[in-house]
N, C-alpha and C positions, 0 to 999 in steps of 0.2 A: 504493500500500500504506500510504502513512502517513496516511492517511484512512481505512484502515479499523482500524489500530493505535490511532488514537484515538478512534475510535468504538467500541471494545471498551474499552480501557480507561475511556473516560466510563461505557458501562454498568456495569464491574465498580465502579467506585467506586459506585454510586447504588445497587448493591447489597448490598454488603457495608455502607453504611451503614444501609440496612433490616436488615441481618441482625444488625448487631449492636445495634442497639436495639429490635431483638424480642428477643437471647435474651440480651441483658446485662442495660438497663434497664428490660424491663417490671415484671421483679420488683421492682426499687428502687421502682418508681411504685406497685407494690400493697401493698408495707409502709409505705412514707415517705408518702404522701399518697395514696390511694383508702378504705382503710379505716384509720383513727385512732380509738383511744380504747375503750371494752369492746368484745372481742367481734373485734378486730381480726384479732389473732395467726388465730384459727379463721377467720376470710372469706375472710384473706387466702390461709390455708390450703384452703382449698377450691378457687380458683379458682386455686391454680398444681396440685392436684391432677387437677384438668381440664385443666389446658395438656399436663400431661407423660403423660396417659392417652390425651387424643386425639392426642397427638404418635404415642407410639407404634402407634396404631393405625393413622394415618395412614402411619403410614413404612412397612408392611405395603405400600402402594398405589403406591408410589413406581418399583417395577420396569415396573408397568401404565402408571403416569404415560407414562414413559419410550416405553413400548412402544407409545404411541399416539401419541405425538409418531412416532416409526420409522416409523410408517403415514401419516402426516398426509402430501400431496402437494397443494401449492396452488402458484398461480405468485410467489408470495413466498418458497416454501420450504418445509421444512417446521417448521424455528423461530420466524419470524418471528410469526406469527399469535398462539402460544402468549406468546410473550414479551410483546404488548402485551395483551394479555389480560391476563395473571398481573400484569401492571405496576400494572393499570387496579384491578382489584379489589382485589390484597393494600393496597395505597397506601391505599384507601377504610377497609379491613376493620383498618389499624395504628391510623388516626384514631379510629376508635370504640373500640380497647381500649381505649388510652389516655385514656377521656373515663367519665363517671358511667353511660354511655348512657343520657343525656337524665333523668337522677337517679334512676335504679332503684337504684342506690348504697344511696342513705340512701331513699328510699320503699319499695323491697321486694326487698330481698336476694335473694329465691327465684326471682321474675322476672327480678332481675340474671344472675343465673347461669345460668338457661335461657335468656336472649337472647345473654348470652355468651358459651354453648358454642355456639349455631348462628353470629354472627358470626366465632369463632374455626375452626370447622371450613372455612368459605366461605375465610377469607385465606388455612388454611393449604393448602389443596387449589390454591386460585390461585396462591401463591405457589410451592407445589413445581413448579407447568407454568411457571412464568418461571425458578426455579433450573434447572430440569433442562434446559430450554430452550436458558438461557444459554450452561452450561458443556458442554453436548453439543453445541455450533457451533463449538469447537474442531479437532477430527477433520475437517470439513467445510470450515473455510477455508480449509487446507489439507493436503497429504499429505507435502508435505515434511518433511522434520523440524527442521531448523535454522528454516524459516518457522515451523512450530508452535510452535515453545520461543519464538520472538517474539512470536506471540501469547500463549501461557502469560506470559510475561513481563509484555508490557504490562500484561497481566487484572492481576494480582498486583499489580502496580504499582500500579495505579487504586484496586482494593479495598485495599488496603494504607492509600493517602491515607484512602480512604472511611470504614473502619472504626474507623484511629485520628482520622479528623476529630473521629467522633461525641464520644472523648473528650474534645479541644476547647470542642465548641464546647456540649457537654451543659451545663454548670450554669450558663452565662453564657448559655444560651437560657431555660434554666424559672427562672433568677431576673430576667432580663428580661421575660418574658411573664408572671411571676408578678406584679409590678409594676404592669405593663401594664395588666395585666384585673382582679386581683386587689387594688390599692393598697396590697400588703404595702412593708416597708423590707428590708431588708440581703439577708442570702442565705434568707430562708423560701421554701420552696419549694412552690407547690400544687397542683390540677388544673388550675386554669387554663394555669399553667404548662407543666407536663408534656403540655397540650394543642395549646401553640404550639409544640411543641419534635417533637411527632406529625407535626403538619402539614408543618412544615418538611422533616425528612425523608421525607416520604411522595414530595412535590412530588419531591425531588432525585432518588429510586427511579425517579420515571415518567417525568422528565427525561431521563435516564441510560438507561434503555429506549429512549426515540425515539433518542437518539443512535445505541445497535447498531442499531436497526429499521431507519433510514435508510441509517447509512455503513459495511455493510457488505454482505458478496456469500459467498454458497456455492459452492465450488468443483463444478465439472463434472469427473469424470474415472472412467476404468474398474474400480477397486478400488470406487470408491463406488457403480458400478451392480452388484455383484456383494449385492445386498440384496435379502430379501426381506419380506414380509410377515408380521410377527413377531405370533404368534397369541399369547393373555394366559397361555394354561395352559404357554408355554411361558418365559415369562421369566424363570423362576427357576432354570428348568434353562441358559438363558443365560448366567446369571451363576454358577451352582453348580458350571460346568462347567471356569471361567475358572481354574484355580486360583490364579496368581500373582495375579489383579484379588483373589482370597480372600483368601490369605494378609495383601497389602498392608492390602484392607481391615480385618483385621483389628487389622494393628500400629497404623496412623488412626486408627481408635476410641481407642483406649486415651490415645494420643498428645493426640487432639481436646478427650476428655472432660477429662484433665488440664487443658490452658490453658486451657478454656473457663471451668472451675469456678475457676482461680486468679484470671482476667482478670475477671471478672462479682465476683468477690469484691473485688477492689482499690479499689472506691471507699467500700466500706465500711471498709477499714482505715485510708484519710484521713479518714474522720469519725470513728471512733471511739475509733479506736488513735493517729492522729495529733495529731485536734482540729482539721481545717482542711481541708473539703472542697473547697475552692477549691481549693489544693496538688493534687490530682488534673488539675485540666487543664495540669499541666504534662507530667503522663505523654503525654498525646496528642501535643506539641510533639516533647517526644522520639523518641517510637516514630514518629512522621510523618517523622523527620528521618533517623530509622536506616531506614528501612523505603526509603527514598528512596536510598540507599546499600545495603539488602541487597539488593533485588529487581534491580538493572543487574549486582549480580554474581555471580549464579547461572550465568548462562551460561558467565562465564570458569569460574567455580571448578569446576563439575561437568565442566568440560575436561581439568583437573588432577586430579581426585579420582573422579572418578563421582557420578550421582546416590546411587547407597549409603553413600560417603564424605560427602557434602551430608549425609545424614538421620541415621545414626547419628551424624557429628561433631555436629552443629547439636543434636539432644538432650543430649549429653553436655556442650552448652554449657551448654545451658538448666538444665541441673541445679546449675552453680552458680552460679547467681542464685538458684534456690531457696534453696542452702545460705547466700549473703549477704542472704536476705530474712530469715531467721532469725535476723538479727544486729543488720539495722534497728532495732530498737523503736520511738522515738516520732518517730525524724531522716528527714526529706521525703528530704535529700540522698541517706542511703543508699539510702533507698525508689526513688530513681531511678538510681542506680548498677545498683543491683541490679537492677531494671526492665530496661535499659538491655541488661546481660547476658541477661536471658533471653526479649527480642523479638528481639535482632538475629537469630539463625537462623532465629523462626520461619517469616518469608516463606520463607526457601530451604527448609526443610522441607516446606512448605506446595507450595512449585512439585515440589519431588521426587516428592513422592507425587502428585500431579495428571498433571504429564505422564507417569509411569509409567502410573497408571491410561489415561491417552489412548489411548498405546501398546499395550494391553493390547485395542482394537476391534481391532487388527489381529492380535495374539496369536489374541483369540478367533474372528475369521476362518480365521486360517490352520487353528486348531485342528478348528472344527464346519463349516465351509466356508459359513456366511454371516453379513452383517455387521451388526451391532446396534449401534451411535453410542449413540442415547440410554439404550437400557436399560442399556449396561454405565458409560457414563456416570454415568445414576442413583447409581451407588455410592456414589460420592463427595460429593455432596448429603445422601442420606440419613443418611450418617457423621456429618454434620455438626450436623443435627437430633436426630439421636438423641441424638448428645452435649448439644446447645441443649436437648432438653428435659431430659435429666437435669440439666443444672446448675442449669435454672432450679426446678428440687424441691428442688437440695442448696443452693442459693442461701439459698431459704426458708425453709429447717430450720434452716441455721448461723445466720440473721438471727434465727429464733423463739429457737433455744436459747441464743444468746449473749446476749440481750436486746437487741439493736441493731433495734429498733422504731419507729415512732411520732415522738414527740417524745422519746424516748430522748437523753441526752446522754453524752458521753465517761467522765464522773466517776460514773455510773450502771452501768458495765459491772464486772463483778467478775472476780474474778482465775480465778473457775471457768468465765465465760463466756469471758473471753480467749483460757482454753487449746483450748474447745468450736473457739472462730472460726478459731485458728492450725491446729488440726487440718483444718478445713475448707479454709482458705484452702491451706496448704502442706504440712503432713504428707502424709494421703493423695493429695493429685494427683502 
């Protein structure tokens, strides 16, 4: 078993690092360096106007996704296939956002844009059969429950590493490859940059893929033969039906769209508010370290409290860190205090909601009397996207209206844009 604990957690890390440098920093890469100078704020505005329209469109598909996976029977399983598939492409399809596509940038906008809504609809279509994939082999490794909260566990654990890596290792990779390629000095940041920092993580995504593909194993047992062939017209009544998988899903969303829009926003408040975007990769260090310490104690704590105790307390945490981000101003130190308070629950929040949802194939089993893994699975993915694409809209609105643009510097930002960004960053989430 501790071979396939770590082969799930190598994948969850390699993918929560793709996930979170698709729906943190792309947008950084298409204000800060894809489009600079007239004409920017509007390109750059078009093309996250496409991320968050075909996002939603796509997330419509996501039950289906789901539901074709439920069908898929090969002798690998019926995840497995999907997963390296979804690895193989979305990894391809991150590297080309990420780049001029081959200079349709600055030659012809129009073409850019139509090259990079069919580029982005392919990653995002692959990537939803490697998400759904992933977290729907959960219910499958095993039916235990104490064995599933182990795996829930490890996953968390990995992506946890993973997605606070990116913070890390983000501005010491695109000012190293900006260097590299680009012969800039200090921390300028470019494509080129932002293009070795693509690659990098795409490699570790596909990486992290072979490792689940290989080391691990689908359980055999009689609850999981109790499944049938889950027709498209009927997936939504699958999940429509679920009501508790509803409800949760509902409270997620809200929860999701929050941290997503504060976390994607925080590195702009060390460049602009702070003056020192460096200072930012210390948050990764932190959050890597707590996250290391929240996720091993989910299982005691949910012992003692309940998973409901876990998610309501762990919000009620998170909120003041909010109210001490409020207090920061221009001090790193608070900025990581306060950081500090309001990541440590969110792993345990994060596993709450997850293995509830788990739990909830067999809810809706018992309930409709057949059993659906991936499509009820689906949920929890799509939550997460939906949320990834609104932030990454509200991303680029707070970055347009506050003037935090371009070659934008700290001394440039006015006291009306401040309060534009603080609203974004913390008010409303």
């Amino acid at each position: 078993m501790i071979k396939q604990y770590l082969s799930y957690a190598l994948g969850a890390f390699g993918h929560d690092a793709f996930y979170a440098t698709l729906n943190t920093y792309f947008a950084i890469f298409v204000t800060s360096a894809l489009f600079v100078g007239k004409g920017a704020a509007a390109e750059a505005g078009i093309v996250t106007t496409m991320v968050v329209v075909i996002r939603l469109i796509e997330i419509a598909f996501d039950p289906m996704i789901g539901g074709m996976v439920d069908n898929t029977d090969t002798k690998m399983g019926k995840f497995k296939p999907w997963l390296l598939a979804g690895a193989i492409v979305s990894s391809i399809g991150l590297i080309l956002m990420f780049s001029s596509l081959f200079g349709l940038a600055d030659s012809n906008t129009s073409i850019y844009f139509l090259v990079f809504g069919i580029v982005f609809v392919i990653m995002d279509i692959f990537y939803s059969f490697k998400d759904i994939s992933f977290w729907s082999m959960l219910p499958a490794l095993s039916v235990d429950t104490k064995v599933r909260n182990r795996f829930g566990t490890v996953g968390r654990f990995g992506s946890t590493l993973g997605s606070q890596g990116v913070i890390i290792v983000i501005m010491p990779l695109v000012i190293y490859f900006s260097q590299k390629f680009s012969g800039t000095h200090g921390d300028t940041q470019t494509r080129a940059g932002w293009l070795g920092f693509a690659i990098v993580i795409g490699l570790v995504s596909l990486l992290g893929a072979l490792a689940t593909f290989f080391g691990t194993k689908e359980t055999k047992s009689l609850i999981r033969q109790n499944t049938e062939r889950t027709r498209f017209r009927d997936v939504f009544k699958v999940i429509g039906e679920n009501d508790q998988l509803m409800w949760l899903g509902l409270s997620y969303l809200l929860f999701a769209l929050s941290y997503v829009v504060t976390n994607s926003l925080l590195i702009y408040y060390f460049r602009y508010v702070i003056g020192n975007s460096n200072a930012y990769s210390v948050i990764g260090g932190v959050t890597a370290i707590l996250g290391i310490i929240s996720v091993p104690l989910f299982p005691i704590i949910v012992s003692k409290i309940t998973r409901r105790g876990v998610y309501v307390g762990g919000i009620c945490m998170m909120l003041v860190g909010y109210l001490l981000f409020n207090f920061a101003g221009d001090s790193a130190i608070m900025m990581y205090i306060a950081d500090a308070i309001f990541f440590f629950p969110y792993p345990m929040i994060f596993l709450a909601a997850l293995m509830t949802i788990t739990d909830s194939v067999e809810y809706g089993q018992w309930k409709n009397g057949t059993r659906n893994e991936s499509v009820t699975l689906s949920v929890r993915p799509l939550i997460d996207k939906l949320a990834g694409a609104f932030s990454t809209g509200i991303v680029v609105i707070a970055a347009v209206q506050a003037g935090m643009t371009g070659n934008a510097k700290p001394s440039d930002i006015t006291a009306h844009g401040m309060f534009i960004f603080h609203s974004f960053i913390f008010y409303m989430p």
